[in-house]
C-alpha positions in Angstrom: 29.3 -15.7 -21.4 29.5 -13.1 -18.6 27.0 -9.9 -19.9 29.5 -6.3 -19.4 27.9 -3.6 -17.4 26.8 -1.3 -19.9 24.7 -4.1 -21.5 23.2 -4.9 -18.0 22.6 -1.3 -17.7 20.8 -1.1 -21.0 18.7 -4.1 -20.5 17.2 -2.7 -16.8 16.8 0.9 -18.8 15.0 -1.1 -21.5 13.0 -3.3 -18.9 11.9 -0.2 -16.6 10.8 1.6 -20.2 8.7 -1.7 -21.0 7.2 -1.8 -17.6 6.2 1.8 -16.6 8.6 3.1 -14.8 10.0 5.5 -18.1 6.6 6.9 -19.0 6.3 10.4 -20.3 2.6 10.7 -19.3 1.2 12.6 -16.2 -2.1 11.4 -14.7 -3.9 14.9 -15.1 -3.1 14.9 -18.8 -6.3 15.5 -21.0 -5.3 12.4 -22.8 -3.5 9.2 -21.9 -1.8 6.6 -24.1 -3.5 3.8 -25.3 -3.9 0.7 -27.2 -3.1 0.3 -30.4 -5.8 -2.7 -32.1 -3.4 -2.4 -35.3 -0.4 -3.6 -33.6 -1.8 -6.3 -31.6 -3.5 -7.4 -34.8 -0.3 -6.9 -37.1 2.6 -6.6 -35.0 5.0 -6.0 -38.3 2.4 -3.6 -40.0 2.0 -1.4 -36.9 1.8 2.6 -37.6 1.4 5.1 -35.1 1.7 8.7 -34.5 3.1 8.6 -31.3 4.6 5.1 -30.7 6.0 6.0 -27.5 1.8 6.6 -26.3 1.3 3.5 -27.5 0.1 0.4 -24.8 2.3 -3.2 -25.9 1.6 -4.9 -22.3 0.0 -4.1 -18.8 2.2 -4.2 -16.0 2.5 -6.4 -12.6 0.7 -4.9 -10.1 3.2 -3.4 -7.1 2.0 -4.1 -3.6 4.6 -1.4 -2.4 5.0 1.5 -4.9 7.5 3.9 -3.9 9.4 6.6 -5.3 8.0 8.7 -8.6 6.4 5.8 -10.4 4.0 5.1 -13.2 2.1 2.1 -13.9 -0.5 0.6 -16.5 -3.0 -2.3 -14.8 -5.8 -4.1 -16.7 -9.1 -2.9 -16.3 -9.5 -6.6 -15.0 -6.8 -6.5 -12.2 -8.6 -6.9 -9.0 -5.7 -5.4 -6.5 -6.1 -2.2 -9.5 -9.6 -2.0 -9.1 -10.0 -1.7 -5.5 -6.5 0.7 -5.1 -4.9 -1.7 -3.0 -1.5 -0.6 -1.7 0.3 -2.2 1.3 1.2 1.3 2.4 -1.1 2.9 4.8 -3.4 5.3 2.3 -6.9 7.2 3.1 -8.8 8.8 0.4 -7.6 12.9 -0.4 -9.6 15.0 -2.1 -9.1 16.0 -5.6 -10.6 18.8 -7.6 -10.6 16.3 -10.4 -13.4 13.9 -10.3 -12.0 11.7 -12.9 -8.7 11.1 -10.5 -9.0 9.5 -6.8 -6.2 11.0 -5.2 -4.7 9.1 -1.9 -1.9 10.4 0.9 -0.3 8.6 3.1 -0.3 8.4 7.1 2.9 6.9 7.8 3.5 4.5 10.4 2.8 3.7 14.2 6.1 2.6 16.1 6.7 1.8 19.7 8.1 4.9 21.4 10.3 2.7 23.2 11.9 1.1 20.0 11.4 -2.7 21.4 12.0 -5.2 19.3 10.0 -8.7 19.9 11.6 -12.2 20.8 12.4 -12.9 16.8 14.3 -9.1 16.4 11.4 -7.7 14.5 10.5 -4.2 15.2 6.9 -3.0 15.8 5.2 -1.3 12.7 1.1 -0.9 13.1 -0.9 0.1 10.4 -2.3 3.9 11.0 -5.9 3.9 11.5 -7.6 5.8 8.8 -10.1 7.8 10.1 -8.5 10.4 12.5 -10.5 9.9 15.7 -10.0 6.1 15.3 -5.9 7.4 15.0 -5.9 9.6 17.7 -7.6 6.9 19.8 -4.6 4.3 18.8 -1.9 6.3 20.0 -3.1 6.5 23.2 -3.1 2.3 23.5 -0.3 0.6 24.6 2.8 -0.9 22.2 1.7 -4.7 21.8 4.9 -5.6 22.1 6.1 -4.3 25.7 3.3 -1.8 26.9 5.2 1.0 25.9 3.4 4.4 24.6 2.8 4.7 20.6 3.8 7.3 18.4 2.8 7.9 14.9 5.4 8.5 12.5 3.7 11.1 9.9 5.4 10.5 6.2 6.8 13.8 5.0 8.3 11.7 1.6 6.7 14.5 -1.0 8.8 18.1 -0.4 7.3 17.6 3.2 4.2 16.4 2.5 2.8 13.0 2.7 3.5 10.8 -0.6 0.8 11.0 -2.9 -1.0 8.0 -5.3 -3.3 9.2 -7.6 -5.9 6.4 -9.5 -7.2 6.9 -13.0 -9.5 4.6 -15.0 -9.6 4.9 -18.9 -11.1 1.9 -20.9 -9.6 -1.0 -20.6 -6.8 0.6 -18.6 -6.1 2.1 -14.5 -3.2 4.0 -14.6 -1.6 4.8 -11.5 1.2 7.5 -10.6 2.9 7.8 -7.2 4.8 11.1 -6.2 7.2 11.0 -3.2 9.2 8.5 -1.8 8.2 7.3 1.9 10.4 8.3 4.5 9.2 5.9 7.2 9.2 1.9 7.3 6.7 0.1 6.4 3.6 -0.8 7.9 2.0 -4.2 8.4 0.1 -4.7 5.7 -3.9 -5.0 6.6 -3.9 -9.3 7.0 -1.1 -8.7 9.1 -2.8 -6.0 11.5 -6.1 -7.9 11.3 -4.0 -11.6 12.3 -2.8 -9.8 15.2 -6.1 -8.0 16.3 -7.8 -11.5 16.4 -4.7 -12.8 18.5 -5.0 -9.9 20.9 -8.2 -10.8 21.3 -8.0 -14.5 22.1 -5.1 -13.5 24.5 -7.9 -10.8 26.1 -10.8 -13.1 26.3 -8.7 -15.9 27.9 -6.3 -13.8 30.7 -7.2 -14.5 34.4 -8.6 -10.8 34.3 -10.7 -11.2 31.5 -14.0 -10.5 32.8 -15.4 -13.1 30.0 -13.4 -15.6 32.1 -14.3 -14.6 35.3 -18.1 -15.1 34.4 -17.6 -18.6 33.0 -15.5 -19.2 36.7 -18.4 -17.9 38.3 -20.5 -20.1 36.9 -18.7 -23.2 37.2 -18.3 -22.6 40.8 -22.3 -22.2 41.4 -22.8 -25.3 39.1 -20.5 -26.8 41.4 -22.0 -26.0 44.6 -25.1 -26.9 43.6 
């Protein structure tokens, strides 16, 4: 039997309240919700005072959080533990020790707008320290020589979109503010894949002074 839109509706409301995207708590509150033994113990017999504070299940972890979103990870969740996201984000600093606050730097495009031989456009991952940023836009696009530009993300009123990190017990709770306003980036195995590429490409051209040593050599040995 075919479901009728308002029950699909209800079911993705119900599914985003279940998974963290319907939450009611902020990351700088004083207290966070948390788990309640009694219920996981005596699911029938559960009381609480404020149910709706109350942790049933830990989320998926999200590779690419975007929009105003709030998530619960396990304590156990490696991507959680190191504040893995796919987006390009440095390390902000936050008047409250207990919160790592992170912004991000957008995205390097080709000023040109190439597209390579499969249609794909070219996205680089921002270096995060700013020197090391500055230095990249200065290369050339991979892609077709062209110059670089960085695409700053202005996704918060502006600003750059925000993730804040918080660790409670058995618990990381994360909170994003801002929605990105820029495609995304490769993510890091990408942009290290095609820094090892680059330099197999380098280390073998005819100009490659690498190559024109080992010539060099082969020559003398030959002559000899």
């Amino acid at each position: 039997m075919l479901k009728g839109a308002d029950n699909v509706v209800m079911e993705q409301e119900d599914s985003a309240s279940r998974h963290g995207e319907m939450r009611s708590w902020d990351i700088n509150d004083i207290k966070l919700p948390q788990e309640n033994p009694i219920e996981f113990l005596y699911p029938y017999k559960a009381f609480s005072q404020n149910p709706q504070q109350d942790i049933r299940q830990t989320d998926w972890f999200q590779e690419w959080p975007n929009s105003y979103v709030k998530h619960i990870y396990s304590s156990e969740d490696k991507n959680a533990q190191r504040h893995h996201s796919s987006w390009a984000m440095r390390n902000t600093n936050n008047h409250n020790s207990r919160i790592l606050k992170k912004s991000c730097l957008g995205v390097v495009v080709c000023g040109n707008d190439c597209s390579t031989l499969d249609g794909r456009k070219i996205y680089l991952r921002p270096a995060i320290c700013d020197k090391a940023r500055q230095k990249q836009q200065r290369k050339c696009c991979p892609n077709c020589n062209g110059p670089l530009q960085l695409l700053s993300c202005r996704g918060h009123g502006g600003y750059p979109v925000t993730n804040f990190w918080r660790h409670e017990g058995r618990f990381i709770f994360f909170q994003s503010k801002g929605a990105h306003d820029h495609p995304r980036p490769e993510t890091k195995l990408e942009a290290e894949a095609r820094r090892s590429i680059q330099k197999a490409q380098t280390a073998f051209s005819p100009s490659s002074p690498r190559l024109k040593r080992t010539q060099e050599t082969e020559v003398t040995v030959t002559d000899q």
